[in-house]
VEXDREN-2710 file (C-alpha; in Angstrom, 1 decimal):
% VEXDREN-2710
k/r/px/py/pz
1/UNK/95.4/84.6/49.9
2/UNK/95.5/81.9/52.4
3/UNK/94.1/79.2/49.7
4/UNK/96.7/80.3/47.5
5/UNK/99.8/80.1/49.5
6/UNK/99.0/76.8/50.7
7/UNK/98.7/75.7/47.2
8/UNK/102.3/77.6/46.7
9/UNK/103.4/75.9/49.7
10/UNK/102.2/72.2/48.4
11/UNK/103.3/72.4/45.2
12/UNK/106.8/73.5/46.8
13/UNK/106.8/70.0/48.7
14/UNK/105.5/67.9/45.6
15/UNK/108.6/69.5/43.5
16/UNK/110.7/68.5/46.3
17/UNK/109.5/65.3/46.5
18/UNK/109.8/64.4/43.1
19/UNK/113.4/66.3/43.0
20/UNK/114.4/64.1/45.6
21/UNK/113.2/60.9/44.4
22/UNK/114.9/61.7/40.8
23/UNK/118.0/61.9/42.8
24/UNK/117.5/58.6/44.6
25/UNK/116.2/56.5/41.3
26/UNK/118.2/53.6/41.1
27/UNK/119.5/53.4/37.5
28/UNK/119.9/49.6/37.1
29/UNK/116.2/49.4/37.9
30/UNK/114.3/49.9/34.1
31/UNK/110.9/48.6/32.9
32/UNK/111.3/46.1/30.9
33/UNK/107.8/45.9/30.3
34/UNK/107.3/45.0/26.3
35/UNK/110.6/44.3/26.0
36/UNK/110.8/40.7/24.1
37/UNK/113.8/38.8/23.6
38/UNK/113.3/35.6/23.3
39/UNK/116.7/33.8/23.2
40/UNK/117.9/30.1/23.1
41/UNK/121.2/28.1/23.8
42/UNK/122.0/25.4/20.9
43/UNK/124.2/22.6/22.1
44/UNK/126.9/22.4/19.9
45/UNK/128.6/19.9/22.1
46/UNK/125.6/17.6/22.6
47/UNK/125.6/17.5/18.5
48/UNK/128.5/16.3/18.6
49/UNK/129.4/13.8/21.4
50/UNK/125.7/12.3/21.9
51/UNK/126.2/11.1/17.6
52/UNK/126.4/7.8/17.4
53/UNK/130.1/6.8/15.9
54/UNK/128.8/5.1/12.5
55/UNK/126.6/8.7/11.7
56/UNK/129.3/11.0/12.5
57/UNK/130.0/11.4/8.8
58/UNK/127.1/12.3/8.2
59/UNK/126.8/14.5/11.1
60/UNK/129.6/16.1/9.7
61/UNK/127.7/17.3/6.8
62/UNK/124.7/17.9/8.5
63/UNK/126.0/20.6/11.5
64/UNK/127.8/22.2/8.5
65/UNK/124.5/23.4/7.2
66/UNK/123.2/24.2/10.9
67/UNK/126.1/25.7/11.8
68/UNK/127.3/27.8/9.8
69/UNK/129.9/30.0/9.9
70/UNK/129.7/29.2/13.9
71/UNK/131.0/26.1/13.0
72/UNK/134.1/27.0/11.1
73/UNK/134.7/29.4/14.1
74/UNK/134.8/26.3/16.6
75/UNK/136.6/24.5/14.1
76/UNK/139.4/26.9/14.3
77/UNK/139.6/27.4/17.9
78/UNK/140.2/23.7/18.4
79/UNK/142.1/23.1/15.5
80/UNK/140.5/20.8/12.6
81/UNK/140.8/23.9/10.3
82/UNK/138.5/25.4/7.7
83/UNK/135.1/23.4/7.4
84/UNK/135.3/23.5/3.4
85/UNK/138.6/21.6/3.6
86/UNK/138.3/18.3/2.2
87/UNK/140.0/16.7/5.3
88/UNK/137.9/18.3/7.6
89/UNK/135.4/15.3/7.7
90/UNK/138.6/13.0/8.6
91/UNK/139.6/15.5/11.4
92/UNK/136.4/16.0/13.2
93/UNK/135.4/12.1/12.9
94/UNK/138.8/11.7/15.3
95/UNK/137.6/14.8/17.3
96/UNK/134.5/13.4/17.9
97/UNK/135.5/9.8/18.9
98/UNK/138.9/10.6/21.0
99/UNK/138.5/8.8/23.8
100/UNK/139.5/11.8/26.8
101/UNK/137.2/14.3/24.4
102/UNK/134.2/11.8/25.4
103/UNK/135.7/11.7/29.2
104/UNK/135.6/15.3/29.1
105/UNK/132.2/15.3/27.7
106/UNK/130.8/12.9/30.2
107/UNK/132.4/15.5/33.1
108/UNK/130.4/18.1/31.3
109/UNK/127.3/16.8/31.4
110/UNK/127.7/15.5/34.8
111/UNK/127.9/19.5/35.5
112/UNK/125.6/20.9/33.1
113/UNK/123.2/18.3/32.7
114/UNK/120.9/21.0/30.6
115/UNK/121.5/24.3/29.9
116/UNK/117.9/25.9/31.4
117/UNK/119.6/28.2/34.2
118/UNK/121.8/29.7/31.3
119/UNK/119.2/30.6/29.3
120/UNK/117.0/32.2/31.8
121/UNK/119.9/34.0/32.7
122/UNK/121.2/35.3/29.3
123/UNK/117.7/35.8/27.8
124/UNK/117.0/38.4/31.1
125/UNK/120.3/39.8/30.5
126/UNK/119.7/40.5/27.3
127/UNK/115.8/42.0/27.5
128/UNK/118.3/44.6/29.4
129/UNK/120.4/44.5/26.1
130/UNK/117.8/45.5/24.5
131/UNK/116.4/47.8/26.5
132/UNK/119.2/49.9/26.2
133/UNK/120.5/49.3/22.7
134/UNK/117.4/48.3/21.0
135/UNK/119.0/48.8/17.5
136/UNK/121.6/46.3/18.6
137/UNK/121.9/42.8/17.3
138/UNK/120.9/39.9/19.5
139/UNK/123.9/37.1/19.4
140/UNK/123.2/33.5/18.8
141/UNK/124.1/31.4/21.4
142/UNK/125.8/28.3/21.7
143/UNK/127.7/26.0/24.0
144/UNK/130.3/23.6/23.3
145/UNK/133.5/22.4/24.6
146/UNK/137.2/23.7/23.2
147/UNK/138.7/21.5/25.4
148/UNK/140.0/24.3/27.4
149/UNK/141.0/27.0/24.6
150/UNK/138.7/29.6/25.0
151/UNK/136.3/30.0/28.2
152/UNK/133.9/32.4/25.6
153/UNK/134.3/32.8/21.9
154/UNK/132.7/35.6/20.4
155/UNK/131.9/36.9/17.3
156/UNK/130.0/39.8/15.0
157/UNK/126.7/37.9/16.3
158/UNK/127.8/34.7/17.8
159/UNK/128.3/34.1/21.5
160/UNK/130.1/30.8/22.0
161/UNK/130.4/29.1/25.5
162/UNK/133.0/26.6/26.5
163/UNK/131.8/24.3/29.0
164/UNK/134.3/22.4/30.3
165/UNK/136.0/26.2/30.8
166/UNK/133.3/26.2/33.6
167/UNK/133.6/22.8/35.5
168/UNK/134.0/24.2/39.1
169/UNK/137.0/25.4/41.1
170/UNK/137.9/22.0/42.4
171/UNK/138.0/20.5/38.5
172/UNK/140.3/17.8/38.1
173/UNK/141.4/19.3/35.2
174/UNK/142.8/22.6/35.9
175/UNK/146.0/22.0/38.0
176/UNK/147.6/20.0/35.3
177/UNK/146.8/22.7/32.5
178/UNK/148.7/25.8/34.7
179/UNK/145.7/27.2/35.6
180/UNK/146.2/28.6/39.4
181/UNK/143.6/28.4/42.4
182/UNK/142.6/32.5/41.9
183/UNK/141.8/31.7/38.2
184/UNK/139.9/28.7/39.3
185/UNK/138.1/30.2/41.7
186/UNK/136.0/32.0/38.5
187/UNK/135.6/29.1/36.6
188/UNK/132.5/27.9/38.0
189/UNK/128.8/27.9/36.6
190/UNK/127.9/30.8/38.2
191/UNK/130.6/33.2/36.5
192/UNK/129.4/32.0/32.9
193/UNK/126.8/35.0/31.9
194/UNK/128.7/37.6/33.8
195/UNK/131.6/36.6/31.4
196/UNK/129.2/36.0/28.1
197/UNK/128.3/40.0/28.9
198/UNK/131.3/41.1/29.8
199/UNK/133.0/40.0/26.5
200/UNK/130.0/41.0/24.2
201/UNK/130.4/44.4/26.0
202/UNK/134.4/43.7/24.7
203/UNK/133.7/43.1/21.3
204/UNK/131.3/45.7/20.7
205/UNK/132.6/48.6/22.1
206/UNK/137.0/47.6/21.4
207/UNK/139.2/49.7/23.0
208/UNK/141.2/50.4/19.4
209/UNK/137.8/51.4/17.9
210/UNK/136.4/53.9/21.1
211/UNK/139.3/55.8/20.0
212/UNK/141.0/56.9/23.5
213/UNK/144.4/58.4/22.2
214/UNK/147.2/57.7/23.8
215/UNK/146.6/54.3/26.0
216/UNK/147.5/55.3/29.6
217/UNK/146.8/53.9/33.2
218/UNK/143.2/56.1/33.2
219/UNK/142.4/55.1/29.9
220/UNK/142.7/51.1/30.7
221/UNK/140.8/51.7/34.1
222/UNK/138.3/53.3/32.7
223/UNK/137.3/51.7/29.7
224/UNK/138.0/48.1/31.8
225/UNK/135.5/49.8/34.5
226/UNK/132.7/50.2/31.7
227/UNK/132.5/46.9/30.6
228/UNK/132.1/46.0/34.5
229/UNK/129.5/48.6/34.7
230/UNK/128.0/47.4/31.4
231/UNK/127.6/43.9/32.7
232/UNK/125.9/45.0/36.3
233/UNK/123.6/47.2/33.7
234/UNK/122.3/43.7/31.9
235/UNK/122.1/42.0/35.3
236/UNK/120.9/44.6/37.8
237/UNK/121.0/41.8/40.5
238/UNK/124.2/40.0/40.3
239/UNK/126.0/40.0/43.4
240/UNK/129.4/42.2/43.5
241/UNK/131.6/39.2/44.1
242/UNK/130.4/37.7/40.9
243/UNK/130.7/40.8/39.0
244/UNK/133.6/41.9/39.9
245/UNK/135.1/37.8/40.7
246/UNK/136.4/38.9/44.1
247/UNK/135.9/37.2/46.8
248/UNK/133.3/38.5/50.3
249/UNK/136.9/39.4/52.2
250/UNK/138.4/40.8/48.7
251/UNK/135.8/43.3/48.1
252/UNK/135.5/44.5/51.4
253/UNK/139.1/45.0/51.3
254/UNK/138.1/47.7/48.1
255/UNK/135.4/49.0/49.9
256/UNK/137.6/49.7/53.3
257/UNK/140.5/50.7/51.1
258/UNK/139.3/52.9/48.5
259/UNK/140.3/56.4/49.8
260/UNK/144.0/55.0/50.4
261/UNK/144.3/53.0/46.7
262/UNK/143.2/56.4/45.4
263/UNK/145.8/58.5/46.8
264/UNK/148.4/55.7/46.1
265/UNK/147.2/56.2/42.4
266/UNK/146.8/60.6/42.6
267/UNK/150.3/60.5/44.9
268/UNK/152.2/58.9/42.6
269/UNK/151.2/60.3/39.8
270/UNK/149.8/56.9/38.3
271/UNK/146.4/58.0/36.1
272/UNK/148.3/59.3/33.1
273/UNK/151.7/56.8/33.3
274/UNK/151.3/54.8/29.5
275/UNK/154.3/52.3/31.2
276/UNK/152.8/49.0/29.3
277/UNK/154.1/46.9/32.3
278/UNK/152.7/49.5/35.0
279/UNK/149.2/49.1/32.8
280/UNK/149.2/45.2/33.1
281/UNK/150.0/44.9/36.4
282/UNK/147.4/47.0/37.3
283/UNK/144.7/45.5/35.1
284/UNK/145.6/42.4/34.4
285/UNK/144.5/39.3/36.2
286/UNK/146.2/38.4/39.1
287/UNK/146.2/37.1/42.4
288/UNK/146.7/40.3/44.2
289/UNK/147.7/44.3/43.4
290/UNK/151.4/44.3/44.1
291/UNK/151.3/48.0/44.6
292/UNK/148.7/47.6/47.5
293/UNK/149.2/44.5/49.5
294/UNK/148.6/40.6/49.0
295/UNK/144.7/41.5/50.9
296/UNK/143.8/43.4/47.8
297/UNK/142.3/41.7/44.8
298/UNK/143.8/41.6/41.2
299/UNK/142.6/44.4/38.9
300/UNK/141.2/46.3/42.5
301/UNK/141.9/49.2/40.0
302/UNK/138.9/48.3/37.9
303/UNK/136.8/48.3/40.9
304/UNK/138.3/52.1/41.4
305/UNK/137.1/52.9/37.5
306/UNK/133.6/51.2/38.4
307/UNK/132.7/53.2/41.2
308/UNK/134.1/56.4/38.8
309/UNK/131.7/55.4/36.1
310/UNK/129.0/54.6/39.0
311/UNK/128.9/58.5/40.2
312/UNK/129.5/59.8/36.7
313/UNK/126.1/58.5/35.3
314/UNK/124.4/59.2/39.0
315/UNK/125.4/62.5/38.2
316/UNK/124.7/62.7/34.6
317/UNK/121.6/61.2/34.5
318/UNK/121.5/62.6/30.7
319/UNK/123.9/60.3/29.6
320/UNK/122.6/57.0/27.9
321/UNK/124.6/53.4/27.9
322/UNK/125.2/54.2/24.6
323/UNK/126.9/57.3/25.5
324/UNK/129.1/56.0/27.8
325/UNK/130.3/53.3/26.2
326/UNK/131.3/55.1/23.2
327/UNK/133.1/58.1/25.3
328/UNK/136.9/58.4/24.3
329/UNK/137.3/61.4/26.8
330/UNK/138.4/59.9/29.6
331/UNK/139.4/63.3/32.1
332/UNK/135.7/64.0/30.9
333/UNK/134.2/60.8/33.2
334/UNK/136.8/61.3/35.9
335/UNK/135.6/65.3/36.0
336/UNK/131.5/64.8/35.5
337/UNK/132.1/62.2/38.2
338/UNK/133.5/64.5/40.7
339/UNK/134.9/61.0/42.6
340/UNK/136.2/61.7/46.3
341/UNK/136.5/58.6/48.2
342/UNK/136.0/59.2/52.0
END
């Protein structure tokens, strides 16, 4: 009788042992183990600018077969037009030899002298990628300049990087093109494959396609909040500044905060408003949330959603990436999440 009540009384603590560490598992922590994704950055750019002027015709010709359809997407962006024109040659010969294009090069290269740290850095993000969504496509990826049109260009499976969209906050550049210090501030190196997941997260799950009804204040949160969450799900070990482009006294501002933004949002009646202009100002970029106070961080609401979508899957530990990103119920996350800021 004894024997067997001590083996009752052992299996109890094993079950509780392992009930409790199920509650504690860490969900950005995954084996990767087998997982294979063996990714590579083409230079665009480098094809370009490092072609001697007498073979750019040539060239020409030549990146139109490497290229692609990524090349008539680039083409576009910075305006020399369809590749199959028969001016396009003309166009991208004056592209590729304008004198503050090769300045700008020169500035990019000075940064980015190769593109290793990228790649590491995409490649491991995407092993997640695949971990999670291994019937998902893997995008090609490529980095270029637009001379400041797009900062990421992204397409069914292309994943297009501009450069000189990353030259640091203190760029000589930005000032002069309208860009402000706060949008700056993200424009550095380190913010590149945060952004590259963040918009493939943007084009593969579009908020027109998730099919959320009505577009409200929740809605934007929310589905803003899982492309966040998506993005911290590739890179498990970004830090939060980065992730969320905040700065150390910004999010601790959130983290002090949270309990008071929340009731600012629940007292007034905020979550279901579909007021376009209330929507932007709340999730837009910007240097601060009017409604809270100049300390508080632009889009502080999305931080809100994260930390939603954060308990929901803690609590739902049923519920796959693929799951989540594709939920149009919105109420659903907010109630499975049972979120109550102290």
């Amino acid at each position: 009788m004894t024997n067997r009540l001590s083996l009752l009384l052992l299996f109890a603590a094993l079950l509780t042992i392992a009930l409790l560490s199920s509650c504690h598992r860490d969900p950005y922590k995954v084996d990767l183990s087998g997982i294979e994704c063996d990714l590579s950055v083409r230079d665009l750019g480098n094809a370009i600018f490092e072609t001697p002027p007498n073979e750019l015709a040539a060239r020409a010709e030549s990146l139109k077969q490497e290229y692609g359809n990524a090349l008539n997407i680039y083409s576009s962006v910075i305006g020399l037009g369809d590749i199959s024109d028969e001016r396009w040659s003309s166009a991208f010969i004056l592209f590729a030899t304008d004198l503050r294009n090769l300045e700008l090069w020169d500035d990019v290269k000075r940064v980015f002298p190769d593109n290793k740290n990228l790649e590491k850095e995409l490649e491991e993000a995407f092993r997640h990628y695949k971990y999670y969504f291994p019937d998902r496509v893997i995008p090609e990826v490529i980095v270029c300049i637009s001379v400041f049109n797009n900062s990421i260009i992204v397409d069914d499976s292309l994943l297009m990087v501009s450069l000189d969209r990353y030259l640091g906050a203190d760029s000589k550049y930005y000032p002069s093109l309208g860009i402000y210090s706060y949008q700056a501030r993200k424009m550095t190196p380190a913010h590149i494959a945060t952004d590259c997941m963040y918009a493939w997260a943007a084009t593969e799950w579009d908020y027109r396609e998730i099919g959320y009804g009505i577009r409200n204040l929740l809605n934007s949160m929310l589905h803003e909040a899982k492309l966040v969450y998506f993005t911290k799900r590739m890179m498990p070990s970004v830090a939060d500044t980065l992730l969320h482009g905040f700065t150390a006294d910004q999010l601790e501002f959130c983290r002090q905060g949270e309990r008071e933004m929340w009731e600012y949002l629940v007292g007034h009646d905020l979550l279901f408003s579909t007021d376009g202009f209330l929507i932007r100002k709340f999730t837009g970029e910007a240097p601060f949330t009017t409604y809270f106070s100049e300390e508080s961080p632009g889009r502080a609401i999305v931080w809100i959603g994260f930390r939603i979508i954060e308990k929901f899957m803690n609590s739902n530990p049923s519920v796959t990436m693929e799951e989540l990103m594709s939920m149009a119920d919105c109420q659903a996350i907010l109630s499975g999440a049972r979120y109550n800021p102290n």
